[in-house]
N, C-alpha and C positions, 0 to 999 in steps of 0.2 A: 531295803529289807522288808520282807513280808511280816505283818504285824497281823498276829496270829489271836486273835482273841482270848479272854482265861474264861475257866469253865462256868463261871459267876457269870461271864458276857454273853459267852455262848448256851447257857439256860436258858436267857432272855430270849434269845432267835427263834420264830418256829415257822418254817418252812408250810406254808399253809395254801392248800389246791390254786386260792386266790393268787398268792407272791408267784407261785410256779407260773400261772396262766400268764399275769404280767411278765413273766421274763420269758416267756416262751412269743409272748406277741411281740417284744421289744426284738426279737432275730427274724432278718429278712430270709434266709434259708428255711423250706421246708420242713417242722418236725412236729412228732404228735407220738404219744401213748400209746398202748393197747394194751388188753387183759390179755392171758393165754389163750381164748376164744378167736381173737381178733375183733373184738368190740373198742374201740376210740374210744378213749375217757379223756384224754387232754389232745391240744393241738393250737395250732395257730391259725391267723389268715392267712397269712401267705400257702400252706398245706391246701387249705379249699378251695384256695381262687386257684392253683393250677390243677384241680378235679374239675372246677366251672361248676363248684356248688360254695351255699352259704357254710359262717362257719356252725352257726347250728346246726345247720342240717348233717355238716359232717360228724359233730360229738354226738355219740350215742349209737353211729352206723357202723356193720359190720362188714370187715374190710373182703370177708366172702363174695359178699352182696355189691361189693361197689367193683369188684373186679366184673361180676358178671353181668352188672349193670354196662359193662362199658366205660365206665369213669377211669379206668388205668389198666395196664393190660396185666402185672402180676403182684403179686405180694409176697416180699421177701419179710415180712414182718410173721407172715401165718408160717412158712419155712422155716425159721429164725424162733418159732417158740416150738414146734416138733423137734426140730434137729437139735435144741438147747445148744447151739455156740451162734457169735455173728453172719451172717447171711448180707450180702449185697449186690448189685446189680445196676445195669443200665433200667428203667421204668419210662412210658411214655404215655402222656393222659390225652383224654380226650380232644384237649384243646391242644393239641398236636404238642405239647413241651418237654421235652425229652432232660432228664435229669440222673445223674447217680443216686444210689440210697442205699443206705446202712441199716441194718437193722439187729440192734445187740438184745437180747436178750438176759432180765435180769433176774436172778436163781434165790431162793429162799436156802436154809439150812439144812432142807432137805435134798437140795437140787431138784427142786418145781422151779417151775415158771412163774413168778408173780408177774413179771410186765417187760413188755416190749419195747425199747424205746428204738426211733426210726428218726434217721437225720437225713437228709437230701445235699445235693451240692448240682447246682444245675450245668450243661454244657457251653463251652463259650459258642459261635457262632460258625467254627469251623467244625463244630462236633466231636470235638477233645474235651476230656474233662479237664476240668482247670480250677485247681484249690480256689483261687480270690474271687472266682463267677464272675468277674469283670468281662464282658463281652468286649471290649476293648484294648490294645495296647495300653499300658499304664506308664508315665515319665519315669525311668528308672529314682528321680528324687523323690517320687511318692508309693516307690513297692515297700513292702512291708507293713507297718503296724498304720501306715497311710494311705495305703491304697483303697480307695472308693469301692464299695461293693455294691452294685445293683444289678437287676436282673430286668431284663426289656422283652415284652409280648408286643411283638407287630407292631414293631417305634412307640409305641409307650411304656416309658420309665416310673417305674414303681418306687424308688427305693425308701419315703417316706411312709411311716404310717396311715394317715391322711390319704395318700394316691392308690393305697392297696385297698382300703376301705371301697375304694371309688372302683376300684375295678372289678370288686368283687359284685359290686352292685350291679358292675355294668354286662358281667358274665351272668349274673341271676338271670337279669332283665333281657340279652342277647336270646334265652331259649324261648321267648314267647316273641307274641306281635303286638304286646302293647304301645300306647303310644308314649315318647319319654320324652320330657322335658329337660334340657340340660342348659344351665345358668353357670354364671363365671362373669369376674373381670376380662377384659379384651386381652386377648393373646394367652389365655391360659391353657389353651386347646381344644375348645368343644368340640370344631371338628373332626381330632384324631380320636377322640372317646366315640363318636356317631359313627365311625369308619371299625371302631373296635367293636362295636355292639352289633352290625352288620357282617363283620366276617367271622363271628361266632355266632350267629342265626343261621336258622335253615335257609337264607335268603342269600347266604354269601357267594354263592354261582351267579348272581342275579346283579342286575343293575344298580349299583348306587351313584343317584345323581345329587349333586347341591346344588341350590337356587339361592343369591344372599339378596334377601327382600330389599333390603337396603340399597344395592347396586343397580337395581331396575327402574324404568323411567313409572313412573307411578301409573302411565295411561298404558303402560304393556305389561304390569302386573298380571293381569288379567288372563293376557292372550298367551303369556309366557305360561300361565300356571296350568290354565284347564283347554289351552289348543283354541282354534278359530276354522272357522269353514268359509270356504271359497266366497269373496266378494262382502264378507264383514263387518269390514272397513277399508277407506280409502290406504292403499300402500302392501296390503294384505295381499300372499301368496293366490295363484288363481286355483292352486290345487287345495288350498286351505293347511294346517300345521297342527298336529298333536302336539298337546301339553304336555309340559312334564312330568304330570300326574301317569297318565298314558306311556311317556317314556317308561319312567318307572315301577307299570306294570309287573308281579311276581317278584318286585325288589324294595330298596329302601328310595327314600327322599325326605332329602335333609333340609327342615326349614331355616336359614341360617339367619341372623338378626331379625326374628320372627315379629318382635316388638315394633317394625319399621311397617309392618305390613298395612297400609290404608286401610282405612275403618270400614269403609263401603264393602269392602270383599272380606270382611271378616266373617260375616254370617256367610259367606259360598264357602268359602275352608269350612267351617264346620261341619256345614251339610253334607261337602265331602265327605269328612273325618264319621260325621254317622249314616250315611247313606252307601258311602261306596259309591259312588256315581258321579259322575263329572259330565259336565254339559258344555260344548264349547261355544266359544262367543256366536251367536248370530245360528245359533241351532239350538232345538227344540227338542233334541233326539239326546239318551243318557247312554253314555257309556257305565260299564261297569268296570271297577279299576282294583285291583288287590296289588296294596299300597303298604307297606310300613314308614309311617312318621314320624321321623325324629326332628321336633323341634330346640332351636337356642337361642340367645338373646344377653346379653349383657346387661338388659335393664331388667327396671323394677318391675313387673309387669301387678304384682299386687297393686302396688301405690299408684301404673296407670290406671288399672278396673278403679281405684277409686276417685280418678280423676275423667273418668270416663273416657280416656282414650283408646280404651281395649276391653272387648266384650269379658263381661265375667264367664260367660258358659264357655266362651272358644278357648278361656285359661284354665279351665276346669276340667276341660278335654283335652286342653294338652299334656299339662301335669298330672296326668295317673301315676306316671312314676317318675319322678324330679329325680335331676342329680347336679350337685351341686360339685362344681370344680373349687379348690381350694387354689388363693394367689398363690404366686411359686415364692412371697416372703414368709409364707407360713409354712414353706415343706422345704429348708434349708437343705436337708439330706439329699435331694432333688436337682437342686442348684447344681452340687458338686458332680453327681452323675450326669446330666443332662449338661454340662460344661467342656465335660471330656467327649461326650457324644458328639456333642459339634464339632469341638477341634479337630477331633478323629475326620470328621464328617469334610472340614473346610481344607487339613494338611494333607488330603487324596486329593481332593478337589482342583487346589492352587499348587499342588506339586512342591510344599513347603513342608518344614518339622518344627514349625513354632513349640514352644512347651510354656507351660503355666508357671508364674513363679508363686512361692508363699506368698509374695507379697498380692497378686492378682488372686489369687483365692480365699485370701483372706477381704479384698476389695467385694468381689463377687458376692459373698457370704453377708458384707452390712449393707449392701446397697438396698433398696425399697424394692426396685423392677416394678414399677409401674406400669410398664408393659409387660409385665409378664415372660413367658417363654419367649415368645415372639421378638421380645426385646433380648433378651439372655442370648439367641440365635445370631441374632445381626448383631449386635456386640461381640464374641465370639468372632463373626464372619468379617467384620473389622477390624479386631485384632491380627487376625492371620492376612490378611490383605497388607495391613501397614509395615508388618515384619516380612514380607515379600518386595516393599518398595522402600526400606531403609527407615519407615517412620517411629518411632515411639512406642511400641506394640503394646500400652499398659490400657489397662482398664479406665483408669481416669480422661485417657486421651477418646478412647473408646466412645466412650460416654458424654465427652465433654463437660467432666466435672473435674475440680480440684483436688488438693489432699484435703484442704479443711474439710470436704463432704464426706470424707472415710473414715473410722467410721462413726466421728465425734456426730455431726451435724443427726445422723439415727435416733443419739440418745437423747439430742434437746428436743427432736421429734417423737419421741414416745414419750416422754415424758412430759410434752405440754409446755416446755420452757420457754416465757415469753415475756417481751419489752424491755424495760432499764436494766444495766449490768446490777441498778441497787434491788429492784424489783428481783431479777431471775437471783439473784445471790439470798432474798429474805423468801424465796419458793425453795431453792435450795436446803437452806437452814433447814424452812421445814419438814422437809421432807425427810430431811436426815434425822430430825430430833425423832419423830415417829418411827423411822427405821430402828433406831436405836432404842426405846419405851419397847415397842412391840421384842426383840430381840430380849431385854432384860424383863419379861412377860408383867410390864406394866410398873414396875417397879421403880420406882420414881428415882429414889437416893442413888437404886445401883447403876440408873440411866443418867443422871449428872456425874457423875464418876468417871464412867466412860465416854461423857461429853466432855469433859475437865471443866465443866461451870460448877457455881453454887447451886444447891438444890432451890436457893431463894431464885435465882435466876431462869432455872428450867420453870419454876411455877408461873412466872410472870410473862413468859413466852406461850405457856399451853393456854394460860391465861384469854390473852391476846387471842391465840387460834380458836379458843372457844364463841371470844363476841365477835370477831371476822363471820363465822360461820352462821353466830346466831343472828348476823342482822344489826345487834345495837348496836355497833361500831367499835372504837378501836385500833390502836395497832400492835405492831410488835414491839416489843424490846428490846433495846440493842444490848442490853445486860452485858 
């Protein structure tokens, strides 16, 4: 039964620009505002990142201007406040993303226009609209109020808030040629965001090559990066060999575990990076090279410069504009979408129809992934392999972990729980007495109540956690 608030409850409520904006950025679908003018007063990220603008830059623009800009080819919102009823259509933005959009028009007492509101619903991949935007076939045990929503720009899955931020950044950053640093845990995917920021640049007809510093023998670092001319070195082609640099002439080049890169040639990358010019080994002569550099790394690269393993200027030139990948245990939403994209991805593949069960997506959901996507893929790719040869298709086999790790073994993990069953049982206690004080806002008598101790008892416990903390000593109470 719907539990409908009384007027006393609902006085309390006020609907304020800010709760709007929150609920408007918490929906992964397209929506935003407008006066009668067609000026944006509200909107989300997801609306700006498929214009391939920030969301500032979208609040406050006028949807005139952004058609003639280029940024979308019409506006059923400016239609939709003339005509005074809903207006909708097919729309397609710049960054080629084709989507539905509504746009209802809402009327004052006079029948004016006070505001526009404009909802999107994007195409699935065969260019049908499709209510759930699931670009994917969905298990018919998860249609409905379970079905995964996300939306995918050239294999990158957005559906977290976290991964929209990131791509908003990375559509900013795509219409220049700065150079971008991009940072992350292993397997989070730098390289699919460097391949993203490339084919939304002017540069995307052009060459993108990767080099992973890491995978090179250290003494062909060199000859791989900036070319070598005939007679060198011993082994070296007789015609001589353009570098990569060279390769990727009028395109991008992705520096990939950039933090591998030997010290000795870290002042020649720079010089590059501010000269434009590349000189190949065992030559005197400078090529000129128009270059975009996207470098990545998985380490710390602050805490090398201050261990001296990495020049601080060539970190300071490469992060003009950093972007930081988020692990994929902090953008759960992520998991579930980029889980079905594989499966989809591995039941073409292997000519199989494995399906997910609750119990495996609920697995998926507490595990760490400390690998990352990367890990989430071949897992996935595992699973569909072992239900093609009769094995065990679950997650835990997958993985090679137990039940106990699912998803109890998470919570002694974020929470620090550790050593003797009497140890972790008196962190426990504590932790719950404080749970519970905090809950009864500090109130001691009402917090032993709902401990079912004596209040003498709760005192002699906080007691104890005070000289723990302070140093003199002490224990607990077993009260």
């Amino acid at each position: 039964m719907l539990n409908v608030p009384g007027k006393k409850e609902a006085d309390g409520l006020e609907l304020t620009r800010e709760s709007m904006r929150d609920v408007f950025e918490s929906l992964a679908d397209p929506i935003f505002v407008t006066d009668p003018k067609g000026n944006v007063i509200l909107s989300n990220s997801t609306t700006a990142l498929t214009l391939g603008i920030s969301l500032d830059q979208l609040i406050g623009s006028n949807l005139r201007d952004l058609v003639s800009k280029g940024y979308y080819n019409r506006s059923y919102a400016l239609e939709a406040a003339q005509k005074k009823c809903p207006v909708g259509g097919l729309i397609r933005t710049k960054l080629n993303l084709t989507y539905f959009t509504n746009s209802t028009p809402i009327l004052d007492d006079k029948n004016e226009v006070k505001l526009v509101l404009t909802t999107g619903k994007f195409l699935g991949l065969d260019g049908k609209y499709t209510d759930n935007r699931s670009n994917l076939p969905v298990n018919s045990q998860y249609a409905g109020k379970n079905t995964v929503y996300y939306w995918m720009a050239d294999a990158v899955i957005a559906e977290s808030k976290a991964m929209r931020q990131v791509l908003l950044k990375a559509c900013r950053v795509a219409q220049t040629d700065t150079t971008v640093l991009i940072t992350g845990e292993t397997g989070t995917g730098k390289e699919v965001i460097a391949r993203y920021i490339h084919n939304y640049s002017k540069r995307a007809k052009e060459a993108f090559i990767t080099v992973n510093c890491a995978a090179l023998p250290e003494n062909l670092v060199e000859s791989e990066l900036f070319g070598y001319e005939k007679g060198a070195f011993t082994g070296a082609k007789p015609e001589g060999k353009a570098g990569l640099f060279e390769c990727a002439h009028k395109g991008t080049l992705f520096l990939d575990e950039i933090g591998e890169l030997p010290v000795y040639l870290q002042g020649k990358l720079l010089r590059v990076l501010e000269t434009r010019e590349v000189r190949r080994v065992g030559s005197n002569k400078a090529v000129q090279v128009d270059v975009r550099v996207i470098a990545a790394t998985n380490k710390d690269l602050e805490e090398m410069v201050r261990k001296g393993s990495f020049r601080s200027d060539l970190y300071y030139r490469l992060s003009v504009f950093p972007i930081k990948l988020p692990a994929l245990r902090e953008r759960p939403e992520d998991i579930m979408a980029l889980s079905f994209n594989f499966l989809d991805e591995f039941n073409k593949k292997y000519g199989t129809s494995f399906e997910l069960t609750h119990h495996d997506l609920q697995s998926l959901l507490t595990y760490d992934w400390p690998g990352n996507v990367r890990e989430l893929k071949n897992t996935i790719e595992r699973m569909v392999i072992n239900s093609s040869i009769g094995e065990a298709p679950h997650v835990q086999t997958a993985l090679k972990m137990d039940d106990s790790q699912f998803p109890v073994y998470k919570v002694f993990k974020t929470l620090g729980l550790k050593g003797t069953l009497k140890e972790v049982l008196q962190q426990v206690e504590e932790l719950y007495i404080k749970y519970i004080l905090e809950e009864c806002a500090g109130k001691k008598g009402k917090a032993a109540a709902r401990l079912g101790i004596y209040r003498t008892v709760l005192y002699r416990k906080l007691k104890a956690y005070e000289k723990k903390y302070s140093g003199t000593g002490g224990g607990q109470g077993n009260g």
